[in-house]
PyMOL Python script that loads the backbone (N, CA, C, O; Angstrom):
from pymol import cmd

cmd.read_pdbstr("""\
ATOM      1  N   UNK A   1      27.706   3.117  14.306  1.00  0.00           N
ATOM      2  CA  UNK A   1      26.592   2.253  14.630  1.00  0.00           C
ATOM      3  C   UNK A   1      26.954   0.829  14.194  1.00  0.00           C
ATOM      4  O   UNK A   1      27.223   0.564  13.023  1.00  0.00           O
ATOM      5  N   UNK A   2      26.949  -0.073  15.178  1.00  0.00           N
ATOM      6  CA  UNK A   2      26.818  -1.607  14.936  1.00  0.00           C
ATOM      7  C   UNK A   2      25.871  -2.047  13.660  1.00  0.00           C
ATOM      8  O   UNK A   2      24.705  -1.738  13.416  1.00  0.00           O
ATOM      9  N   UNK A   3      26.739  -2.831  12.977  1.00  0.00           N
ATOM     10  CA  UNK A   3      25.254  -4.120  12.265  1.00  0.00           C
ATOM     11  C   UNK A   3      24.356  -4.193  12.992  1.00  0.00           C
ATOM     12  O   UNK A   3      23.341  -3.768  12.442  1.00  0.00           O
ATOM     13  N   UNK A   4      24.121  -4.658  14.388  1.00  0.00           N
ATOM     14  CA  UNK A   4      23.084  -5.378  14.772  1.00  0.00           C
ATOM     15  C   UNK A   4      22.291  -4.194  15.266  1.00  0.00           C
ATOM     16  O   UNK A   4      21.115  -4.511  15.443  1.00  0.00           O
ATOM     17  N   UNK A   5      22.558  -2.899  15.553  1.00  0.00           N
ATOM     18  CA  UNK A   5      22.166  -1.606  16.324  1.00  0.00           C
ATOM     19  C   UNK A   5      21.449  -1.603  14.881  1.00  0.00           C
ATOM     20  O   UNK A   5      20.218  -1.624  14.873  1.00  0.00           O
ATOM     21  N   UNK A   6      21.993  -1.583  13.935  1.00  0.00           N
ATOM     22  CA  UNK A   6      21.566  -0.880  12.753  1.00  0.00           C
ATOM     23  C   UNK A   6      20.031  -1.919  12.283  1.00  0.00           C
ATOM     24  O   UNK A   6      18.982  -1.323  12.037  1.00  0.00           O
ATOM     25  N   UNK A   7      20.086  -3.214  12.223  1.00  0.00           N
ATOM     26  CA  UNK A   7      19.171  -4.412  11.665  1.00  0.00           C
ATOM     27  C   UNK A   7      18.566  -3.900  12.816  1.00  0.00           C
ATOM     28  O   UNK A   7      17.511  -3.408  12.417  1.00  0.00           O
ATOM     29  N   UNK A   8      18.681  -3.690  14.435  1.00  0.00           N
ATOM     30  CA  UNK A   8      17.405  -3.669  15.535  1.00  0.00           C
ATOM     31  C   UNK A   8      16.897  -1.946  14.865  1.00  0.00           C
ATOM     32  O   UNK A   8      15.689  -1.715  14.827  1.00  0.00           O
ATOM     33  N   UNK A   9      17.601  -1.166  14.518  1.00  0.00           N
ATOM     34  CA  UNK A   9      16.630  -0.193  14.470  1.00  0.00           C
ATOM     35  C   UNK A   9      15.690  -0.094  12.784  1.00  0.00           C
ATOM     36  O   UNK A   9      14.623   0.512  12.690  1.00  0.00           O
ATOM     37  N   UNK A  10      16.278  -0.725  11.745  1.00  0.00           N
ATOM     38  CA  UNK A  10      15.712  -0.782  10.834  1.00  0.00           C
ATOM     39  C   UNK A  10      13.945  -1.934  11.254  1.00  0.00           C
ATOM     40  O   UNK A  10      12.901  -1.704  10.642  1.00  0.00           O
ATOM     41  N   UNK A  11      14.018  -2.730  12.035  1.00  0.00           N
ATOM     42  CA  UNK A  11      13.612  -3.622  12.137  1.00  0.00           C
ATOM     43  C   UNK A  11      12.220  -2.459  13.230  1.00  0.00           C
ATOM     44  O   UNK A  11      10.995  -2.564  13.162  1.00  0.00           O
ATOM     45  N   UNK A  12      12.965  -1.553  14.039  1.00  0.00           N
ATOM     46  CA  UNK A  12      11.614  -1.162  14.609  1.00  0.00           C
ATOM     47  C   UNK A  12      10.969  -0.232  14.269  1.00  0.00           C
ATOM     48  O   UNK A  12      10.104   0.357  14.917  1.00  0.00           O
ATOM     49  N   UNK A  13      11.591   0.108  12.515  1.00  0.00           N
ATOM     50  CA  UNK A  13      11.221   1.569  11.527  1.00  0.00           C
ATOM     51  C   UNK A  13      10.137   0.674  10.481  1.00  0.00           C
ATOM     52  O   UNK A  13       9.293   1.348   9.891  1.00  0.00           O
ATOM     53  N   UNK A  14      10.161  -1.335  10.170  1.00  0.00           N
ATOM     54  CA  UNK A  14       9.330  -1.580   9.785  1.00  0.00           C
ATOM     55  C   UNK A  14       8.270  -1.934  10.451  1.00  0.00           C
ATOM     56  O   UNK A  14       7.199  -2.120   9.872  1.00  0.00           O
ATOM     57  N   UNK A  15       8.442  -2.103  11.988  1.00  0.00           N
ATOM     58  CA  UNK A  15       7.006  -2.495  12.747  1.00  0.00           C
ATOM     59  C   UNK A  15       6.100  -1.391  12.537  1.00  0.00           C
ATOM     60  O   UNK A  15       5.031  -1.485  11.933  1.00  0.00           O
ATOM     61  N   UNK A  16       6.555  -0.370  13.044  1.00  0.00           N
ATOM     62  CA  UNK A  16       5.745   0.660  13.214  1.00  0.00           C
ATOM     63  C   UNK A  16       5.461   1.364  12.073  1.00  0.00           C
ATOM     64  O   UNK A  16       4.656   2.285  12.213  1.00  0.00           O
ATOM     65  N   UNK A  17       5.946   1.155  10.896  1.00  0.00           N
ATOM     66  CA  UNK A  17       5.513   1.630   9.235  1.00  0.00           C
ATOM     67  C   UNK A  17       4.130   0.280   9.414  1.00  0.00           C
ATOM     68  O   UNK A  17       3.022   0.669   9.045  1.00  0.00           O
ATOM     69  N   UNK A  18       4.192  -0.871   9.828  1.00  0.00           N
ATOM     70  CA  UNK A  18       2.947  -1.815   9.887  1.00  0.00           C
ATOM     71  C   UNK A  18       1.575  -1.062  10.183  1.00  0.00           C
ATOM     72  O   UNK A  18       0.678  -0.811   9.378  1.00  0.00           O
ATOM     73  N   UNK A  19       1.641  -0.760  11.567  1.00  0.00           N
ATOM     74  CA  UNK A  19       0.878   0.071  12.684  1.00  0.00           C
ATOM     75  C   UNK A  19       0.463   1.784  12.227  1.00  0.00           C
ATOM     76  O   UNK A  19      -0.190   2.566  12.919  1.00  0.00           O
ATOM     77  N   UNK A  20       0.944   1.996  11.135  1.00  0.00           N
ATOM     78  CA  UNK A  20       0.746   3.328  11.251  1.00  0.00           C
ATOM     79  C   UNK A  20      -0.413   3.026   9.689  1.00  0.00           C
ATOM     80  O   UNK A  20      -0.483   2.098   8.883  1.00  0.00           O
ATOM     81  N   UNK A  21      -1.215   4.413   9.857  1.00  0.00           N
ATOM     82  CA  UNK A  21      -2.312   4.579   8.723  1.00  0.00           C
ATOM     83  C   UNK A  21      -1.930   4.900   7.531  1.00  0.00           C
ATOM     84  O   UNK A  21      -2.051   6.095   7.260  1.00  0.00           O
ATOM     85  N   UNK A  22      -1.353   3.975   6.433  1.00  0.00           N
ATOM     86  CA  UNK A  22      -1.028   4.762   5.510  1.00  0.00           C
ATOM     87  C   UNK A  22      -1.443   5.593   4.684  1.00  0.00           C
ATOM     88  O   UNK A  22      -0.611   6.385   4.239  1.00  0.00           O
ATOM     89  N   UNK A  23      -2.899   5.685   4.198  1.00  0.00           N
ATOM     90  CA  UNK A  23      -3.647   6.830   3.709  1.00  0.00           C
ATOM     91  C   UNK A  23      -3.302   8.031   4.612  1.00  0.00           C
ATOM     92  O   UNK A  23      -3.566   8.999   3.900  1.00  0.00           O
ATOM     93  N   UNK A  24      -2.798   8.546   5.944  1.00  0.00           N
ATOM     94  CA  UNK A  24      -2.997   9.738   6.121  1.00  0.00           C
ATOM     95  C   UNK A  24      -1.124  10.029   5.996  1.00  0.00           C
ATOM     96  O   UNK A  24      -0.772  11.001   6.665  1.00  0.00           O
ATOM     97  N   UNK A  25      -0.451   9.605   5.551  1.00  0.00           N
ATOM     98  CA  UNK A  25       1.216   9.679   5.357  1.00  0.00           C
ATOM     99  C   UNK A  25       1.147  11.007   4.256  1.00  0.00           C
ATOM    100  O   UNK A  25       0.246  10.807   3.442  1.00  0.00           O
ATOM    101  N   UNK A  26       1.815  12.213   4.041  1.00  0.00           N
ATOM    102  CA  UNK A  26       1.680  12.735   3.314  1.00  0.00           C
ATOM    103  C   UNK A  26       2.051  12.694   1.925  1.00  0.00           C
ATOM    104  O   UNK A  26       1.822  13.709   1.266  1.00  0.00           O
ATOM    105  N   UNK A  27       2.467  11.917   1.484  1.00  0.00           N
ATOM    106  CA  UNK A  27       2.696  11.212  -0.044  1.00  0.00           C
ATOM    107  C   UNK A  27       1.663  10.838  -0.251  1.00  0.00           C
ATOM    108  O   UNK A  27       1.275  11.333  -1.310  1.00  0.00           O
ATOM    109  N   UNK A  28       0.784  10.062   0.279  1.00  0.00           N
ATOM    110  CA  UNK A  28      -0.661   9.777  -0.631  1.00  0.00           C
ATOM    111  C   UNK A  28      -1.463  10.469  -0.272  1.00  0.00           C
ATOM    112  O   UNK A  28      -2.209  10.718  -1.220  1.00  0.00           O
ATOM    113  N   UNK A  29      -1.922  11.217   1.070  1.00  0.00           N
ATOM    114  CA  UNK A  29      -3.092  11.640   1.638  1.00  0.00           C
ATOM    115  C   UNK A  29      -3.574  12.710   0.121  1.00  0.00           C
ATOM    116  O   UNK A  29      -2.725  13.231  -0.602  1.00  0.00           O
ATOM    117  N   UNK A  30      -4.527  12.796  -0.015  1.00  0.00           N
ATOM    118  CA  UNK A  30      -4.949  13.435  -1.764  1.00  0.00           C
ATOM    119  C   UNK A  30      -4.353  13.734  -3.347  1.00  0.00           C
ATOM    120  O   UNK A  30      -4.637  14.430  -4.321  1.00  0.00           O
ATOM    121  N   UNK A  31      -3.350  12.745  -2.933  1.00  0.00           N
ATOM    122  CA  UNK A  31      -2.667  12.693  -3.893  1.00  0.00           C
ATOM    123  C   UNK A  31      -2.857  10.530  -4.626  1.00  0.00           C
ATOM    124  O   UNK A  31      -2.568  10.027  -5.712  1.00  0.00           O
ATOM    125  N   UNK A  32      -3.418   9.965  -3.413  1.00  0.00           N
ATOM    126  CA  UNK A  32      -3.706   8.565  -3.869  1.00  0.00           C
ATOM    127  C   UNK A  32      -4.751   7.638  -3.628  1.00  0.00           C
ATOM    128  O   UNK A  32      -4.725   6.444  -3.328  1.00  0.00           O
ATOM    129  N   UNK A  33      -5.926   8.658  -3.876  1.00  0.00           N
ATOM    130  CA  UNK A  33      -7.127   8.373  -3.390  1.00  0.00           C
ATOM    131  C   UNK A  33      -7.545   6.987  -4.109  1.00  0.00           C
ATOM    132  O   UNK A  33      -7.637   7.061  -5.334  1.00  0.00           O
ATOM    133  N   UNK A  34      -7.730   6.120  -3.698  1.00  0.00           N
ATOM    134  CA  UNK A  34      -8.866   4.285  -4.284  1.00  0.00           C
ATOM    135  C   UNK A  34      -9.722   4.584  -4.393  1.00  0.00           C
ATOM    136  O   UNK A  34     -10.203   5.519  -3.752  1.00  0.00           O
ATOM    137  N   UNK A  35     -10.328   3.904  -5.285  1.00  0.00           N
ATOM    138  CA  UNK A  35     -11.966   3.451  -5.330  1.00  0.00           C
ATOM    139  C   UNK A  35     -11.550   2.481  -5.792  1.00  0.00           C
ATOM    140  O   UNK A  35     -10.532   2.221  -6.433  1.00  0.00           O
ATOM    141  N   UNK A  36     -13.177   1.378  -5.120  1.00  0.00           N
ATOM    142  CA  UNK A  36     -13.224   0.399  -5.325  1.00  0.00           C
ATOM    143  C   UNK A  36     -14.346   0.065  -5.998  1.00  0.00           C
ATOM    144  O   UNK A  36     -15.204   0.903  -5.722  1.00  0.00           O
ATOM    145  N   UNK A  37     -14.796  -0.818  -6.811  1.00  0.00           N
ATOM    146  CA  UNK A  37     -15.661  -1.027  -8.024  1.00  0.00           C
ATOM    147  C   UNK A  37     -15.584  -2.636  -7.908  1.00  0.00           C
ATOM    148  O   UNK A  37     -14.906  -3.201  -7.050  1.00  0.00           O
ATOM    149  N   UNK A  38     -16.500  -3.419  -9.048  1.00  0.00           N
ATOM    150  CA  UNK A  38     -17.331  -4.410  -9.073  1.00  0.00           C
ATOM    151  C   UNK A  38     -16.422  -4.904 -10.485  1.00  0.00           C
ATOM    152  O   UNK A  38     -15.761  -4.110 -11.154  1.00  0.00           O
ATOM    153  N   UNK A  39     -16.522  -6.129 -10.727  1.00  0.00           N
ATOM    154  CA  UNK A  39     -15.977  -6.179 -12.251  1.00  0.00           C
ATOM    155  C   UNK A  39     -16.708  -7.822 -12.842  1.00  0.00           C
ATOM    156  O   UNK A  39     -16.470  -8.806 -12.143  1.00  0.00           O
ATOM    157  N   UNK A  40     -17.177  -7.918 -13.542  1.00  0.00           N
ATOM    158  CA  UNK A  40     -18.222  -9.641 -13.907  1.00  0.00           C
ATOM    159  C   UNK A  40     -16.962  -9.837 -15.150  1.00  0.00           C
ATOM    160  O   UNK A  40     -16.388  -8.992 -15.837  1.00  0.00           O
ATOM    161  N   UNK A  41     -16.840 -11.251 -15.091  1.00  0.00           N
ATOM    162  CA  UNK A  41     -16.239 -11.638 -16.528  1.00  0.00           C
ATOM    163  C   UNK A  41     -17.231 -13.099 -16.511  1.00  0.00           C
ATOM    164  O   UNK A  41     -16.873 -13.667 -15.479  1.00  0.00           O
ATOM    165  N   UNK A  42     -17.926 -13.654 -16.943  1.00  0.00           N
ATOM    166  CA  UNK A  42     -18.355 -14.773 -16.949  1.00  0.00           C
ATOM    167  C   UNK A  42     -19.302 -14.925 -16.111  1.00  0.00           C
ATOM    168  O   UNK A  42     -20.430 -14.436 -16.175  1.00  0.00           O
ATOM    169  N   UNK A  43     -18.649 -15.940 -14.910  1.00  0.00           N
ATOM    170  CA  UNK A  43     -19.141 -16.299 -13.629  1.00  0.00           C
ATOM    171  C   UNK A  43     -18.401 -16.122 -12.557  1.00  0.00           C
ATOM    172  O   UNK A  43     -18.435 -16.792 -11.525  1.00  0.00           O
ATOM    173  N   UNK A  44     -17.685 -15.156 -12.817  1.00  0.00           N
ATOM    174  CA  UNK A  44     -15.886 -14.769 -12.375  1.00  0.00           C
ATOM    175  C   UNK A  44     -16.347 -13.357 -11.813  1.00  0.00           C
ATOM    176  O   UNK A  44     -16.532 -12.482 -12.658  1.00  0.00           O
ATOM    177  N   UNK A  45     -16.591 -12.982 -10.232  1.00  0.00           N
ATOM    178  CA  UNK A  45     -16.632 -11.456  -9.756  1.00  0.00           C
ATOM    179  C   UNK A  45     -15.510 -11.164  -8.948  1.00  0.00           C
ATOM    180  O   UNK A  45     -15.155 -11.830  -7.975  1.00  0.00           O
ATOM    181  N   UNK A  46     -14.809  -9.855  -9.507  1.00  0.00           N
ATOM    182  CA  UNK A  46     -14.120  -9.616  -8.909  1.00  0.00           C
ATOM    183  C   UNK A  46     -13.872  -7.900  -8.219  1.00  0.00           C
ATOM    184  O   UNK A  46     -14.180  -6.894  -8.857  1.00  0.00           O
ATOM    185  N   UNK A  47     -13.460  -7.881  -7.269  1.00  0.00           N
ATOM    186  CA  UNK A  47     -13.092  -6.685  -6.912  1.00  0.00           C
ATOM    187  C   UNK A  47     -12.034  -5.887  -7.268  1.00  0.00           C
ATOM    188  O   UNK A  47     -10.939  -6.330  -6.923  1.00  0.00           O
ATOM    189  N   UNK A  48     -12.036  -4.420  -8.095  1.00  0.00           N
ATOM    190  CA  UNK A  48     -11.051  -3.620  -8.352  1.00  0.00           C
ATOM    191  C   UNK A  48     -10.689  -2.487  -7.836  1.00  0.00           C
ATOM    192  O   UNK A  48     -11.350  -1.496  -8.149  1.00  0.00           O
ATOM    193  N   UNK A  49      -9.552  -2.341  -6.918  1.00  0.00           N
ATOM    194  CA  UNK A  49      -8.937  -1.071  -6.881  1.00  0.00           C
ATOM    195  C   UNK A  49      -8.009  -0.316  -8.062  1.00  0.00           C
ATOM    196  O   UNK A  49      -6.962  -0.603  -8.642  1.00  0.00           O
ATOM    197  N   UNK A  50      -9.035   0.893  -8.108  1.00  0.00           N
ATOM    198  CA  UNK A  50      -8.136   1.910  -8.551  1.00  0.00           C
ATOM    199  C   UNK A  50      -7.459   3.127  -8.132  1.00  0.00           C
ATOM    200  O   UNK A  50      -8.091   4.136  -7.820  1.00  0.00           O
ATOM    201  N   UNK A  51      -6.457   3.072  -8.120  1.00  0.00           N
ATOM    202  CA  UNK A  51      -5.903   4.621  -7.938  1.00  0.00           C
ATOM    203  C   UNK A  51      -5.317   5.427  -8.451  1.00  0.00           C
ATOM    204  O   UNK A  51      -4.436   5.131  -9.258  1.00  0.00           O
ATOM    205  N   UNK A  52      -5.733   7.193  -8.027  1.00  0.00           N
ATOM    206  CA  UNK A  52      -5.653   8.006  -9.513  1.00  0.00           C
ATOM    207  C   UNK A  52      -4.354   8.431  -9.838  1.00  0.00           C
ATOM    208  O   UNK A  52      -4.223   9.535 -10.367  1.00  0.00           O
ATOM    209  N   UNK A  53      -3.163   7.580  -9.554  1.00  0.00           N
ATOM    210  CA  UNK A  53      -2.007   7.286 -10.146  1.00  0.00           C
ATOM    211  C   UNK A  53      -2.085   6.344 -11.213  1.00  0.00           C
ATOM    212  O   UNK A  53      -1.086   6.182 -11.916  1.00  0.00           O
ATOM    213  N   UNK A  54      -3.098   5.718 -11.429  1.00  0.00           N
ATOM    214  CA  UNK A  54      -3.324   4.481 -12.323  1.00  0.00           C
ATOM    215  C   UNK A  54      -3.002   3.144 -12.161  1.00  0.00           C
ATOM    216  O   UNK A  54      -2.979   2.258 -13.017  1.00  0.00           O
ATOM    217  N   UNK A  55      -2.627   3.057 -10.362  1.00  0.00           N
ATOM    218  CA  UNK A  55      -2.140   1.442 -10.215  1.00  0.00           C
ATOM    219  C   UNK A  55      -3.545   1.397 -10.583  1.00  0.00           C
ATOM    220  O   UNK A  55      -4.308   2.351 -10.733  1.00  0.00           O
ATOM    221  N   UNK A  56      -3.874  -0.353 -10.757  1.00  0.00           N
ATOM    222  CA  UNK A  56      -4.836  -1.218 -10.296  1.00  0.00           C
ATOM    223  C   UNK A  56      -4.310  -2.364  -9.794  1.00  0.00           C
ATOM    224  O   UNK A  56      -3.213  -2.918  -9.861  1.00  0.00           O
ATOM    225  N   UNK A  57      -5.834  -2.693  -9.035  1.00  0.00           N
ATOM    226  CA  UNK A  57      -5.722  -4.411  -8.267  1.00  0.00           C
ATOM    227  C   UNK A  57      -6.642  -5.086  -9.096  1.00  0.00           C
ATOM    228  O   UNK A  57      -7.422  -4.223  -9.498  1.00  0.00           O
ATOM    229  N   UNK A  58      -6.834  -5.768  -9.382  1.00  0.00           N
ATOM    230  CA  UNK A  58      -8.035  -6.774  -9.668  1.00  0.00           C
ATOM    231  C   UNK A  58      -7.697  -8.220  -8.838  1.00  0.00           C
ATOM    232  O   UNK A  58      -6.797  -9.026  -9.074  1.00  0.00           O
ATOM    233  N   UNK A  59      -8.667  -8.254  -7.858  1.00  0.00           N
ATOM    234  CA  UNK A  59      -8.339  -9.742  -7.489  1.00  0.00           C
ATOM    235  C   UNK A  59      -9.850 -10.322  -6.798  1.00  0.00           C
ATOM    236  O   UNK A  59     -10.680  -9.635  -6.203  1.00  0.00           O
ATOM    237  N   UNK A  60      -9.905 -11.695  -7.062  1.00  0.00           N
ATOM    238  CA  UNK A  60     -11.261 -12.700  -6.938  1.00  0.00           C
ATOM    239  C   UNK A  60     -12.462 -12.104  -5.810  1.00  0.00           C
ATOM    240  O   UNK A  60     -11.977 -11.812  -4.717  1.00  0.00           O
ATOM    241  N   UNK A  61     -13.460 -11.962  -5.900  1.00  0.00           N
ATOM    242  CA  UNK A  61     -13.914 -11.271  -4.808  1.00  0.00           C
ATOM    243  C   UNK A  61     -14.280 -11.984  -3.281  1.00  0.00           C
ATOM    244  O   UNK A  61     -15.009 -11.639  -2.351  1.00  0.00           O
ATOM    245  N   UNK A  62     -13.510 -12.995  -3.494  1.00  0.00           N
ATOM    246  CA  UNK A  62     -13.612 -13.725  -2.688  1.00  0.00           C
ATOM    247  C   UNK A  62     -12.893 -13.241  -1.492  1.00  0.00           C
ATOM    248  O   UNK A  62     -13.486 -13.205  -0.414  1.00  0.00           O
ATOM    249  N   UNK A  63     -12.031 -12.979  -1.566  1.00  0.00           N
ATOM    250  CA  UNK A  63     -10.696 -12.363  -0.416  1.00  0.00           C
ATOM    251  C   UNK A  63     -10.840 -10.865  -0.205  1.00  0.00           C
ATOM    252  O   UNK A  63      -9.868 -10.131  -0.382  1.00  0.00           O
ATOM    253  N   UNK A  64     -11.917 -10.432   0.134  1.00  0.00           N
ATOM    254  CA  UNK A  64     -11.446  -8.752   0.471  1.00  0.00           C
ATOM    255  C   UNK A  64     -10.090  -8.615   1.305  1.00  0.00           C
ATOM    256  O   UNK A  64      -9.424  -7.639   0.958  1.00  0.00           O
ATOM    257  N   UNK A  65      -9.558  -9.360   2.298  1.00  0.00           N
ATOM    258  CA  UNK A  65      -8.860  -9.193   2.946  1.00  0.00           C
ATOM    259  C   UNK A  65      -7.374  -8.813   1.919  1.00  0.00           C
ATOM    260  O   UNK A  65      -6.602  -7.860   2.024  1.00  0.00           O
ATOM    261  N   UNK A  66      -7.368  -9.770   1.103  1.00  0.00           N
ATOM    262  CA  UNK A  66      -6.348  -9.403   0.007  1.00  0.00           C
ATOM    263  C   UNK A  66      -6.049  -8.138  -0.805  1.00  0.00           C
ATOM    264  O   UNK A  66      -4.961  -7.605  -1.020  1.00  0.00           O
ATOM    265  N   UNK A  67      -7.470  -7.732  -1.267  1.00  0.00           N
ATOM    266  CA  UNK A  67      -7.604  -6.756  -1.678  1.00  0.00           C
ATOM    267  C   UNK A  67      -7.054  -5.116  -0.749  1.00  0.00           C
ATOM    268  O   UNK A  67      -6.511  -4.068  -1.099  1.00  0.00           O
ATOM    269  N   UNK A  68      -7.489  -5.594   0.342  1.00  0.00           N
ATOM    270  CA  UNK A  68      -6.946  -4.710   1.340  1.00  0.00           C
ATOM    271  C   UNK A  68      -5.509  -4.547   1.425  1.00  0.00           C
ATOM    272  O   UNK A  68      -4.921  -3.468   1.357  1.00  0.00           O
ATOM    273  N   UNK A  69      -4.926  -5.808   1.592  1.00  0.00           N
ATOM    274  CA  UNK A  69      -3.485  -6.170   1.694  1.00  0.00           C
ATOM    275  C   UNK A  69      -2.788  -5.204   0.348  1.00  0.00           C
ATOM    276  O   UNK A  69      -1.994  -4.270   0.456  1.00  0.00           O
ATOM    277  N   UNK A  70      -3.270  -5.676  -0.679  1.00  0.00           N
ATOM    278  CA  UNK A  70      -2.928  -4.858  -1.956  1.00  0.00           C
ATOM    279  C   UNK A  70      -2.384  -2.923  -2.294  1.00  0.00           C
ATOM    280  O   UNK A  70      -1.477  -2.278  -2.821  1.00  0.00           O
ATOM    281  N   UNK A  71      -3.816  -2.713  -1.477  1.00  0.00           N
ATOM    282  CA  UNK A  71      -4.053  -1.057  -1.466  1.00  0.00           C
ATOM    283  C   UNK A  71      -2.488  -0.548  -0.182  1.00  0.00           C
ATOM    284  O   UNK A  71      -1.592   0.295  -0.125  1.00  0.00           O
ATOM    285  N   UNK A  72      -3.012  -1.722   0.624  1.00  0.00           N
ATOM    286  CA  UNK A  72      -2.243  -0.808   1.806  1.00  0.00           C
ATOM    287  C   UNK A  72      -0.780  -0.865   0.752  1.00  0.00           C
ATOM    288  O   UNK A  72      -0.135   0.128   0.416  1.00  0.00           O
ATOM    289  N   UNK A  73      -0.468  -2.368   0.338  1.00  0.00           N
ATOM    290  CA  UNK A  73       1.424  -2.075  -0.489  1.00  0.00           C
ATOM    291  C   UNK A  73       1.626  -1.419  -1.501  1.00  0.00           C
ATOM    292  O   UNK A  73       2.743  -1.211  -1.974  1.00  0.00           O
ATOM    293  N   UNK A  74       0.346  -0.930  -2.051  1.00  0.00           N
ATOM    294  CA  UNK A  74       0.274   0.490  -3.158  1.00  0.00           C
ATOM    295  C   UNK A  74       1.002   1.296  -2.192  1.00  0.00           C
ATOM    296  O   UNK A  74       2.226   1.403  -2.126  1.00  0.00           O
ATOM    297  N   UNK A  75      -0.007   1.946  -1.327  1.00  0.00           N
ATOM    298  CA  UNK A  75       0.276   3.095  -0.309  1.00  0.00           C
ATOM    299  C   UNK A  75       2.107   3.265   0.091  1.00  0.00           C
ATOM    300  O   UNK A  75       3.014   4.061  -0.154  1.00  0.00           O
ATOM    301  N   UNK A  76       1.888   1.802   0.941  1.00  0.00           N
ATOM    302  CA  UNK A  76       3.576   1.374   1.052  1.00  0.00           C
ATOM    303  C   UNK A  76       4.895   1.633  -0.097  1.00  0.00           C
ATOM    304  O   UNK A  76       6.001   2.073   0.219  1.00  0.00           O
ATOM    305  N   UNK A  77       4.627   1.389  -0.963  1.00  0.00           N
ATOM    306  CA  UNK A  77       5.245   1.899  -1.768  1.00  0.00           C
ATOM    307  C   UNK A  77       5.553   2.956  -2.247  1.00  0.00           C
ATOM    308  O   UNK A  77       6.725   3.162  -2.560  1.00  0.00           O
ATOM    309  N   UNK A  78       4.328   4.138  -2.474  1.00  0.00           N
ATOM    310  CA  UNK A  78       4.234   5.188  -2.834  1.00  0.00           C
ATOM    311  C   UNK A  78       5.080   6.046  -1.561  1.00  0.00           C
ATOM    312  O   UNK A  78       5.850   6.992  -1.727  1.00  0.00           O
ATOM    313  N   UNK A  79       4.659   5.362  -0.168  1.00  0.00           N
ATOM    314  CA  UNK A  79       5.612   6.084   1.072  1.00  0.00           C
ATOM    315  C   UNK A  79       7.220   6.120   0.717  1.00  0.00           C
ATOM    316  O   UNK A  79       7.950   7.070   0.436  1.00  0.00           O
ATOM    317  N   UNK A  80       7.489   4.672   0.843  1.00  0.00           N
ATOM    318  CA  UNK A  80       9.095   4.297   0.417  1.00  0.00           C
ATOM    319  C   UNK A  80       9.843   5.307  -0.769  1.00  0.00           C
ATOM    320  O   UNK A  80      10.865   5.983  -0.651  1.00  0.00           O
ATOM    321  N   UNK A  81       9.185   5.187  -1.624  1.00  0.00           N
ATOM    322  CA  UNK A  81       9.410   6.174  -2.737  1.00  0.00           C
ATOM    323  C   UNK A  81       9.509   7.621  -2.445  1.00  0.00           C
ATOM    324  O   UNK A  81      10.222   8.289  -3.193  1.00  0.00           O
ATOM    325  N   UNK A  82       9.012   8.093  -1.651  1.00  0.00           N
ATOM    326  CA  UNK A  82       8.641   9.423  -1.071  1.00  0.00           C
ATOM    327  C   UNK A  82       9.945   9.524  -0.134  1.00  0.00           C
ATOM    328  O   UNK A  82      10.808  10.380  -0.332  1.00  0.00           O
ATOM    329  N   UNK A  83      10.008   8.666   0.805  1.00  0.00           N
ATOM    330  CA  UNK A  83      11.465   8.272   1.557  1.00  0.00           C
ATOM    331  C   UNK A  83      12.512   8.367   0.884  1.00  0.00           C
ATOM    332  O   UNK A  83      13.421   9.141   1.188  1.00  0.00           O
ATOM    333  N   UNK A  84      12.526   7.833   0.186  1.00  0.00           N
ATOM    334  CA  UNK A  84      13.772   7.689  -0.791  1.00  0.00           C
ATOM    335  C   UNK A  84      14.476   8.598  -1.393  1.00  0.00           C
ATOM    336  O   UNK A  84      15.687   8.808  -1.465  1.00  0.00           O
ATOM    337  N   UNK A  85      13.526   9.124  -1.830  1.00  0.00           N
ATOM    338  CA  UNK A  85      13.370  10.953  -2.991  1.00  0.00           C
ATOM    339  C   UNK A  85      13.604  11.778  -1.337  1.00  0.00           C
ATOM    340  O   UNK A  85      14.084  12.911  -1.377  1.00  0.00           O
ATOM    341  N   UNK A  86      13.434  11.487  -0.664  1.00  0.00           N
ATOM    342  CA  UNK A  86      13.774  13.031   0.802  1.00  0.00           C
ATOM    343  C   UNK A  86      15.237  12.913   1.705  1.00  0.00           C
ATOM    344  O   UNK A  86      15.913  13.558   2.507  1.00  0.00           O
ATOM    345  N   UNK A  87      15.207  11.453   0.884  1.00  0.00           N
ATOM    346  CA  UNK A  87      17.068  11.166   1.650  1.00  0.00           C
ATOM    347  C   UNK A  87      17.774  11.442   0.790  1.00  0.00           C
ATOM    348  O   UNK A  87      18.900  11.683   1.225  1.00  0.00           O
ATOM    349  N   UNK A  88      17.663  11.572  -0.649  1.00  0.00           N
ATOM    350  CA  UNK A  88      18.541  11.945  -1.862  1.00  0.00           C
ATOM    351  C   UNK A  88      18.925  13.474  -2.116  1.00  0.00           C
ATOM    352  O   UNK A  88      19.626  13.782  -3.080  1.00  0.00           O
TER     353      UNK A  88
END
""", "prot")
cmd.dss("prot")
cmd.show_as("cartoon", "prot")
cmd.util.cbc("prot")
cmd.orient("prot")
């Protein structure tokens, strides 16, 4: 396999890792369930994910979108890792 065969197919193994649901991947599906919760420090609210691996997020509650972003590269990670450990 070519470099460039190899970068075009790595390249269309991360689009579609984008596009796909990562909660239902079988590395996390009940094994990396979130909740999300409320958190006050001051005048400071923020939103926390937890998951019962023990990551957390804490970030401003201003950005859910972030927060989202967060969970999904938990997930992402926990996949990769799972990848990793099945090619070894």
């Amino acid at each position: 396999m070519t470099a460039a065969l190899a970068n075009a197919f790595a390249a269309s193994i991360r689009i579609r890792r984008r596009n796909e649901k990562p909660w239902l991947h079988p590395a996390v599906a009940g094994m990396h369930l979130v909740s999300m919760t409320r958190d006050c420090a001051g005048s400071e609210v923020y939103s926390v994910a937890t998951c019962q691996c023990g990551w957390v997020s804490r970030i401003e509650i201003a950005d859910f979108a972030e927060q989202d972003r967060a969970v999904d590269g938990h997930w992402r990670d926990v996949i990769a890792a799972a990848d990793a450990a099945a090619a070894a």
